[in-house]
C-alpha angles and dihedrals in degrees: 000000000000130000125193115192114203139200099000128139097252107210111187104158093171083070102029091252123147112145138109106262141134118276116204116199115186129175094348098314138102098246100171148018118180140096123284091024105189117184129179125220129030111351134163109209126197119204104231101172106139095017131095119238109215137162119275102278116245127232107191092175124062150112127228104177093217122151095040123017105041091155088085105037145335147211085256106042094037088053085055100050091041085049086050089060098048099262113132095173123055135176119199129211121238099233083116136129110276092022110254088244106134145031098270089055099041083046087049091065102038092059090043101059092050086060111052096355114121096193128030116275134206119201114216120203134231106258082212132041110268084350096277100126105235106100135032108254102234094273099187092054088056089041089061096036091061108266115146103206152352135254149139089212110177090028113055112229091252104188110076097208092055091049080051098054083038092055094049104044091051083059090057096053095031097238128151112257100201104180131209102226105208123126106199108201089058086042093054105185095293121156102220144001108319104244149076097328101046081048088055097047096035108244135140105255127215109222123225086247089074095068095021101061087049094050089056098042087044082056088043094058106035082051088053102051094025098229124124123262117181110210117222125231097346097206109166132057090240082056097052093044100046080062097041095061092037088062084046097056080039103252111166096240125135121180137178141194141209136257090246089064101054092048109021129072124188090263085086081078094064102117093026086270097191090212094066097063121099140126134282084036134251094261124185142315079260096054083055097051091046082058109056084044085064098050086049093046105043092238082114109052099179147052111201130166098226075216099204116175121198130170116263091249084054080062104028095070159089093314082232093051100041124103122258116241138064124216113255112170099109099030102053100081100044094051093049085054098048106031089034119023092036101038095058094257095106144010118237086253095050093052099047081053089062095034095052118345090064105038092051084039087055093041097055082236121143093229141102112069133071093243119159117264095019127120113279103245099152138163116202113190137148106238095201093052111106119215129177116239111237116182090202091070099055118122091207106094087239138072113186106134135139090208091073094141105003113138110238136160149228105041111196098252086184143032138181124191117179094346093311122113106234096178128036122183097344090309131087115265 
């Protein structure tokens, strides 16, 4: 089958590409890109007049939970909600159950996710066996079974001698290290950012310097062994500026942050409010600030969802017993448009570069442009068209998000993975 898509802004910043012009899909391939497209035979047109074609959007940071705890989420639920945002490439992190620490497990989730799958998905192993940081997982062996990159995300690598071997050894499979930055005896087991609110509210706070001490020792030993290390959800200014200097002295580091850090403060705790705990922790007006500097600057290369899934009774619970994480799949999108693009942060093209050129870039995957001859994996959306988030739509089994009414624009109205359109008109074909 073949789908032309007319009229629409094409903005393709992988290729320096942002006009109105025709874009002909055929067997699975982007064939064309011009204006006054004709093609024979059976062809599906959408009308894209108003709305702007972009790559499939690219979420290099989520969890899954499958295999293990389906009960949150799935391969096949959790396609369906990252398709409904616009993401047609996922990776997803190994804190699985079992850990995704070896080939049978990372084989497990790339056939299942042919199978029921709607967008393409991309497994990441554990950088240490079961995730207990005492042993490289055999990196080469994930590497080979498809796995795109490494991490221990939801547990940092503690030890500073293991992070090292990891971080060679990924070079020498040229594969992507993405850490975790989270130094647990200064964490300490708080709940939120340590400061006036979690006084207030009488929590234990985590202070900055949590994140902040791992993400320089992570620099100081990728500097010293010059390998690559990507630094996950960036949430504090020391944080941004640890990585900013870094780039400058030309230390292979990349990083990236959530939706949730460049709009939310810690204030979205008052009232122990269970969807505004995650980790690392909503920090200041200033953090946020901090943060949108750093999308503005470069310093911060990449917007992920940190798509995280619990069961309503891990939420609706005790603050101090309740899980860390919030869902972000169909949110994300809609939040960099309206607290970035509109707002004056970011251009449309900046923020499709951080939303789908980087990440692929990261990740070694050919995704994230309109060039001709690669897959279609496409997102049509109209940036100016406001829409009301409502939990109780989302495809994802979960529903844990602190967004729940908030007014947000530019829905993906269409979306093409491999060729197949996933979403047609706001809903799931």
């Amino acid at each position: 089958m073949k789908i032309l898509i007319k009229g629409g802004r094409v903005v393709d910043p992988k290729n320096d590409f942002d006009k109105v012009a025709d874009v002909l899909v055929d067997n699975g391939i982007i064939s064309e890109i011009g204006e006054n497209i004709n093609a024979d035979g059976d062809v599906t047109v959408i009308d894209a007049e108003g709305k702007i074609v972009s790559p499939g959007l690219v979420d290099m940071h989520s969890h899954l939970r499958d295999p293990g705890q389906e009960y949150k989420e799935d391969i096949e639920s959790g396609t369906r909600s990252a398709a409904m945002g616009g993401i047609t490439s996922i990776a997803c992190m190994p804190n699985t159950k079992p850990v995704t620490d070896s080939e049978p497990i990372v084989t497990y989730i790339k056939t299942k996710a042919k199978e029921v799958g709607h967008v393409n998905v991309y497994p990441i192993g554990s950088i240490s066996k079961g995730l207990e940081g005492k042993e490289l997982a055999e990196i080469g062996e994930l590497k080979n079974a498809g796995a795109v990159a490494i991490s221990d995300d939801g547990r940092p690598v503690v030890e500073s001698g293991l992070m090292r071997r990891a971080l060679e050894y990924a070079k020498m499979f040229d594969i992507a290290v993405i850490s975790h930055c989270e130094d647990l005896g200064l964490a300490d087991g708080g709940q939120m950012n340590e400061g006036f609110m979690a006084t207030y509210l009488g929590l234990k706070g985590i202070t900055r310097a949590a994140e902040e001490v791992m993400v320089s020792r992570d620099i100081l030993i990728a500097e010293a062994t010059h390998t690559a290390i990507h630094i996950a959800h960036v949430s504090t200014r020391g944080s941004v500026e640890l990585v900013r200097q870094a780039k400058k002295r030309g230390v292979n580091v990349t990083c990236e942050t959530c939706p949730h850090y460049f709009t939310l403060t810690e204030n979205a705790v008052d009232g122990f409010n269970t969807n505004a705990k995650m980790n690392p922790p909503l920090r200041t007006s200033d953090d946020v600030e901090a943060i949108k500097e750093g999308l503005k600057d470069g310093t911060i290369d990449c917007i992920v969802t940190d798509h995280a899934p619990h069961h309503i009774d891990e939420k609706n619970c005790e603050f101090a017993l309740a899980l860390n994480g919030i869902v972000g799949f169909e949110t994300s999108l809609g939040l960099g448009l309206q607290y970035l693009v509109k707002s004056g942060v970011l251009t449309l093209n900046e923020l499709i570069e951080k939303m789908a050129v980087n990440p692929s870039r990261i990740l070694r995957i050919n995704k994230g442009s309109l060039s001709i001859d690669a897959d279609a994996d496409i997102t049509i959306f109209d940036p100016s068209k406001e829409w009301t988030v409502d939990i109780s739509k989302f495809q994802s089994k979960s529903k844990n998000s602190p967004f729940d009414g908030f007014t947000l624009c530019g829905k993906p109205e269409y979306v093409i993975v491999g060729g197949k359109i996933v979403v047609s008109n706001g809903e799931l074909a």
